[in-house]
N, C-alpha and C positions, 0 to 999 in steps of 0.2 A: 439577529441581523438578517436582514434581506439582500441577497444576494443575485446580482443578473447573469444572465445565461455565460455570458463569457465569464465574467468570473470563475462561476463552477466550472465551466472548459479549461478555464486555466488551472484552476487547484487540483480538478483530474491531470492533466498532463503536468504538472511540478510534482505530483505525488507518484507520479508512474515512472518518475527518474530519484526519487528517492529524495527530495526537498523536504528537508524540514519544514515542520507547521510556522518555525519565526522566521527562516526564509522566504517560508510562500507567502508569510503576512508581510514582510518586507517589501517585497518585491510587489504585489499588489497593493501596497500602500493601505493594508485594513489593523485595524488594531491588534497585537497579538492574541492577546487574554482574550478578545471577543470568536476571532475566529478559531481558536482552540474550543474556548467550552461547544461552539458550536459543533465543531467537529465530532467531538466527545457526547456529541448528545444524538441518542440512537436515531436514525429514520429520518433527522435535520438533512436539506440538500445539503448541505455543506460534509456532513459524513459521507453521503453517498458518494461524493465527489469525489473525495478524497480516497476511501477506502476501493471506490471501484478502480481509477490509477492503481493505487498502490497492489493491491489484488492482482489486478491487471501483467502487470510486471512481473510478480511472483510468483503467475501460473506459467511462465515463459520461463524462468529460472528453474524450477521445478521440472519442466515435460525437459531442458537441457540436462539439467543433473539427473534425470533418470536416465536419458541418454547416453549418459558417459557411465553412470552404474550399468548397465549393461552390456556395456565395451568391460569393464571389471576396473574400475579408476575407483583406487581403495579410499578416498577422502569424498567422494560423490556414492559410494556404497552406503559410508557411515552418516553421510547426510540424509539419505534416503530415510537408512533404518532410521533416526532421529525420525524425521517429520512422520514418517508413518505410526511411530509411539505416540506422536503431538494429536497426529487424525485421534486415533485409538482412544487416548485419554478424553477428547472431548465428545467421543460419541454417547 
């Protein structure tokens, strides 16, 4: 599917507050199944859209929760240790 500039503005910013893929096709009015496989399909603008939102968001949750792990907040510690196993494992 072909997608216009606003579009992909929009599916970045639905995907950077955490909108599901059949809400954001909802609410865009696009097909769900179309705009899923798109998404799912690597280096599509519509992946990058979505994943750069969603990305987006989740580097500002991460630099918080490392924040609060270094105050010593024992549930943002063990969140830490997780994601830095998740980094680990995929390098």
């Amino acid at each position: 599917m072909t997608y216009t500039e606003e579009q992909l503005e929009n599916i970045r910013k639905m995907a950077s507050v955490y909108m599901t893929i059949t809400e954001i096709a909802s609410i865009l009015q696009l097909p769900k199944e179309e705009l899923h496989q798109d998404i799912m399909m690597l280096e599509s603008p519509a992946n990058i859209a979505y994943f750069s939102g969603k990305n987006a968001t989740k580097l500002l949750l991460r630099k918080q929760e490392i924040e609060l792990a270094k105050v010593g907040s024992p549930l943002a510690l063990e969140n830490c240790r997780a994601a830095l196993l998740d980094m680990e494992d995929d390098e």
